[in-house]
C-alpha positions in Angstrom: 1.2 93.7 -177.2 3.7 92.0 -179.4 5.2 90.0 -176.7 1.4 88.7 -175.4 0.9 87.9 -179.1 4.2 85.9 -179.6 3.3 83.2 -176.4 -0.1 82.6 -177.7 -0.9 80.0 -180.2 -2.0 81.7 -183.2 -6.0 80.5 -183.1 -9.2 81.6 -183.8 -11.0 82.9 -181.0 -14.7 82.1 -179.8 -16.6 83.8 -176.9 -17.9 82.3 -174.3 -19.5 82.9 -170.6 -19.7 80.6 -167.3 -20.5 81.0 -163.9 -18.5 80.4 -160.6 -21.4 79.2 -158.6 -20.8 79.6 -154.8 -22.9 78.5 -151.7 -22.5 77.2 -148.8 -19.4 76.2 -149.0 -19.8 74.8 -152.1 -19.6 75.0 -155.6 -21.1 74.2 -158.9 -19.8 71.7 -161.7 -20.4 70.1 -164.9 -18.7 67.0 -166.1 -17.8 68.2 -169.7 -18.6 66.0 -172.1 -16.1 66.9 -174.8 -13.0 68.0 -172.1 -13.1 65.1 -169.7 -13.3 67.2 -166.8 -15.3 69.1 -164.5 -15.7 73.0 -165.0 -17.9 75.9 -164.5 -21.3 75.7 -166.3 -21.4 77.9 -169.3 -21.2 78.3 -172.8 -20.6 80.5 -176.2 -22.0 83.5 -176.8 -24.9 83.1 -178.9 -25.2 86.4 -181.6 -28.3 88.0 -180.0 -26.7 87.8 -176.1 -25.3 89.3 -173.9 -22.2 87.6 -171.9 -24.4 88.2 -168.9 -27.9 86.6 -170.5 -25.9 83.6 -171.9 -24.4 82.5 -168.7 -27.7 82.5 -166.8 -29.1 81.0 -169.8 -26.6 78.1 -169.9 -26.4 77.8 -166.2 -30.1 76.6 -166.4 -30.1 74.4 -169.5 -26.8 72.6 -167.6 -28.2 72.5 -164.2 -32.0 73.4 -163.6 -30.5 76.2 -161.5 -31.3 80.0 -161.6 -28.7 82.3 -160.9 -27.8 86.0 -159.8 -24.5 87.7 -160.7 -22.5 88.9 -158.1 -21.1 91.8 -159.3 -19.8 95.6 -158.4 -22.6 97.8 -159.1 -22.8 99.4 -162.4 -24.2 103.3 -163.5 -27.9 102.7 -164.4 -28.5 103.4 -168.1 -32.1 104.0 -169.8 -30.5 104.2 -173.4 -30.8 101.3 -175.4 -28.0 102.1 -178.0 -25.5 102.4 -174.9 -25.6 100.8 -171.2 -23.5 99.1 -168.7 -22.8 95.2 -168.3 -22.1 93.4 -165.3 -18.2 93.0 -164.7 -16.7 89.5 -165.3 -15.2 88.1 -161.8 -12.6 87.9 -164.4 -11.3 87.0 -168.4 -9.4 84.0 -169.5 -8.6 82.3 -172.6 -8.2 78.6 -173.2 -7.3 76.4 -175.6 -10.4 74.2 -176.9 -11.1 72.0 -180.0 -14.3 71.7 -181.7 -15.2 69.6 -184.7 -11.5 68.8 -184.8 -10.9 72.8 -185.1 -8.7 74.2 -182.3 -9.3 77.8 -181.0 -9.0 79.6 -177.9 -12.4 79.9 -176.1 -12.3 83.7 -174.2 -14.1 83.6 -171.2 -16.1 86.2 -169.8 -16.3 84.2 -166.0 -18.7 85.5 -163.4 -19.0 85.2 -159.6 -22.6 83.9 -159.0 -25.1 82.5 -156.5 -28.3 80.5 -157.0 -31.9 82.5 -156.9 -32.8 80.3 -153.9 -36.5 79.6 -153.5 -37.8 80.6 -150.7 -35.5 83.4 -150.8 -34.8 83.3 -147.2 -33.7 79.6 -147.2 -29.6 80.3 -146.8 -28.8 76.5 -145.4 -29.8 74.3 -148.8 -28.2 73.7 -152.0 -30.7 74.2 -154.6 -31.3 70.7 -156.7 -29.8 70.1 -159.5 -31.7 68.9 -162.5 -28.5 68.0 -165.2 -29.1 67.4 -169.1 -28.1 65.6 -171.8 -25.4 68.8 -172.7 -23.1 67.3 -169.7 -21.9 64.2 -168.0 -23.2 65.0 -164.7 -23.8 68.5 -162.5 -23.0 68.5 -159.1 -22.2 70.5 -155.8 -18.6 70.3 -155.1 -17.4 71.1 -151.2 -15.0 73.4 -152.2 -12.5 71.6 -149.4 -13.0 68.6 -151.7 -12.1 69.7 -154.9 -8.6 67.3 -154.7 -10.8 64.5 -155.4 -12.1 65.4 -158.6 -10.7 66.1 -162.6 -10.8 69.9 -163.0 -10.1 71.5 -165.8 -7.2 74.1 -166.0 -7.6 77.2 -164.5 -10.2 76.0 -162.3 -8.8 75.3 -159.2 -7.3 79.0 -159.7 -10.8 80.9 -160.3 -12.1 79.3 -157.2 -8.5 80.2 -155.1 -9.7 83.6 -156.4 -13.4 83.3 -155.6 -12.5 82.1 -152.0 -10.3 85.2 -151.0 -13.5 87.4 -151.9 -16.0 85.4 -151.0 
């Protein structure tokens, strides 16, 4: 514990959730307004969420695009005071500023795929319908990704998305 806590900047921490989004081959990107590069939609944890409710929720507001998580199964629960949560595909912290504030943003990442619609069509990407929160939002071919800013870690979560996808 001491020697995690000695290599890390001393910050304050925010939460946060994104999505790998994979199909076809592809996958799923926002321009980042503030970073200058192109990540995983997602976003902080608002108070009333859940990790797995704010990714989905950002996801949409990014991108137009609804989303399932792919994720291990989980015991089903009926108790409201204590239940299961999808796994993260994994956890990660990075180093962001806001409002001229640094902190580390840990990220609760999950492996997703778009709700296509109709279900059964496997061969499209769904549109994308981007906002004023990013630059752009685009399909990537993940044997493309050379030619484009990513952000750090990125081109590692998708290495690690590709060996189980």
């Amino acid at each position: 514990m001491n020697f995690l806590r000695n290599q890390r900047l001393q910050l304050p921490h925010h939460f946060t959730a994104s999505g790998l989004v994979i199909w076809q081959n592809h996958v799923l990107l926002v321009n980042h307004k503030r970073i200058g590069a192109w990540v995983p939609p997602g976003g902080h944890i608002e108070l009333d969420e859940l990790p797995e409710e704010t990714l989905k929720r950002e996801i949409f507001e990014e991108t137009g695009i609804l989303v399932e998580i792919i994720s291990p199964a989980r015991p089903i629960s009926d108790d409201p005071e204590a239940f299961f949560l999808a796994q993260p595909f994994y956890l990660q912290s990075v180093k962001a500023t806001e409002k001229g504030s640094d902190y580390y943003h840990i990220d609760l990442a999950y492996l997703c795929r778009p709700l296509q619609n109709p279900p059964d069509d496997n061969l499209t990407l769904p549109e994308i319908k981007s906002n004023h929160e990013v630059k752009e939002a685009r399909w990537v071919n993940l044997d493309e990704l050379d030619g484009i800013k990513l952000a750090k870690n990125v081109l590692e979560a998708l290495d690690l998305a590709r060996s189980v996808c």
